[in-house]
C-alpha positions in Angstrom: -9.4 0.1 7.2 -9.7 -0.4 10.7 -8.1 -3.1 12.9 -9.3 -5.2 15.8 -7.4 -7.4 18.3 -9.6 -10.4 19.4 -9.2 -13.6 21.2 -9.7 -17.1 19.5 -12.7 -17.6 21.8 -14.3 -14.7 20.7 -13.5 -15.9 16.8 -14.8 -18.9 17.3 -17.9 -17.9 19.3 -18.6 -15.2 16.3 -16.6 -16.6 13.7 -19.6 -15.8 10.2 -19.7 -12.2 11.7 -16.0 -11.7 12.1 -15.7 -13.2 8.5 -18.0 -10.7 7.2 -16.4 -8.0 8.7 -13.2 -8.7 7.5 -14.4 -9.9 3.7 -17.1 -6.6 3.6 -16.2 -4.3 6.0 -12.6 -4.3 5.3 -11.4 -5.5 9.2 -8.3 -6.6 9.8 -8.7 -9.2 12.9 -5.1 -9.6 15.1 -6.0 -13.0 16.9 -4.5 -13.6 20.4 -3.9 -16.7 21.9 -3.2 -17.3 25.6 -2.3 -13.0 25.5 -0.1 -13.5 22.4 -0.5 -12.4 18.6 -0.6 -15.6 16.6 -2.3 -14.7 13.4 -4.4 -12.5 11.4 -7.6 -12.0 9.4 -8.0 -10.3 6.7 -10.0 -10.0 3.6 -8.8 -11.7 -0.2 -8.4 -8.1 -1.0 -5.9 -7.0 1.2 -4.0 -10.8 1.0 -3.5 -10.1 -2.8 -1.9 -7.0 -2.2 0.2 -8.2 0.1 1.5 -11.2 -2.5 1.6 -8.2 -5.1 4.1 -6.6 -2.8 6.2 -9.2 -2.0 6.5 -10.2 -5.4 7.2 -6.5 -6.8 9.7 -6.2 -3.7 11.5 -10.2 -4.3 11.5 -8.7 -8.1 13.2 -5.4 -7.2 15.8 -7.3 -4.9 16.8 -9.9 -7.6 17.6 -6.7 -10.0 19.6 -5.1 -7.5 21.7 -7.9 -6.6 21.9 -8.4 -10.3 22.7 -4.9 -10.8 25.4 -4.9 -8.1 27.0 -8.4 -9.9 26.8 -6.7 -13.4 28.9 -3.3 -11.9 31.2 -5.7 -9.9 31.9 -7.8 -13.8 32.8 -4.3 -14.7 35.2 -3.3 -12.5 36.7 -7.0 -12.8 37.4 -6.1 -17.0 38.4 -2.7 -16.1 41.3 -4.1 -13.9 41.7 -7.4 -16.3 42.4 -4.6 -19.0 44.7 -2.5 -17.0 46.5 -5.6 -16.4 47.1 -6.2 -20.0 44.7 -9.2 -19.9 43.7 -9.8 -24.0 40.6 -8.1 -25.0 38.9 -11.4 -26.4 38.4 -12.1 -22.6 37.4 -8.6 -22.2 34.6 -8.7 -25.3 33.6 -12.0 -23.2 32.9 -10.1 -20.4 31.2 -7.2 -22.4 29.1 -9.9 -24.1 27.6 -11.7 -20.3 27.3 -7.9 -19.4 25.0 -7.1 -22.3 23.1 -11.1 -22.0 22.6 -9.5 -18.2 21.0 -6.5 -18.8 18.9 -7.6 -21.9 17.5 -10.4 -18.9 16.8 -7.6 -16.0 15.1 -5.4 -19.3 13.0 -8.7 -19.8 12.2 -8.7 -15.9 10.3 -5.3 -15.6 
């Protein structure tokens, strides 16, 4: 895949080739207006890959940050026990840990 950087002008002057070279050709246009990059063009392809990332990457963060709230639960029952807090509380906690992971398992 090959990039080019291109004015609006010259988009607009060209715009069915530049189309074709970005849906068939597989170039990715940088547009420029007044000297500055404003936006690009690209072909369906590569904009479906691009939502397929973000989407696996948005997935990937919610786990984490659901991981990280699962392991900080943990260390919450692990003092509440040392503490001599009652273990229903404790099962209570054991049981939103489990409810947790069985929803990330149902995420991948």
């Amino acid at each position: 895949m090959t990039s080019k950087t291109i004015s609006v002008t010259e988009l607009k002057q060209n715009l069915g080739e530049i189309v074709n070279q970005a849906s068939f050709g597989g170039t990715r246009f940088i547009l420029l207006s007044h000297g500055k990059e404003r936006a690009a063009l690209i072909s369906v392809e590569d904009l479906r890959l691009l939502e397929t990332l973000l989407e696996e990457s948005q997935r990937e963060l919610v786990q984490t940050q659901q991981l990280n709230v699962l392991a900080e639960a943990r260390q919450l029952r692990e003092r509440g026990a040392e503490q001599g807090y009652s273990a229903d509380a404790t099962a209570a906690l054991d049981e939103v840990r489990e409810e947790r992971l069985d929803d990330l398992t149902d995420l991948r």
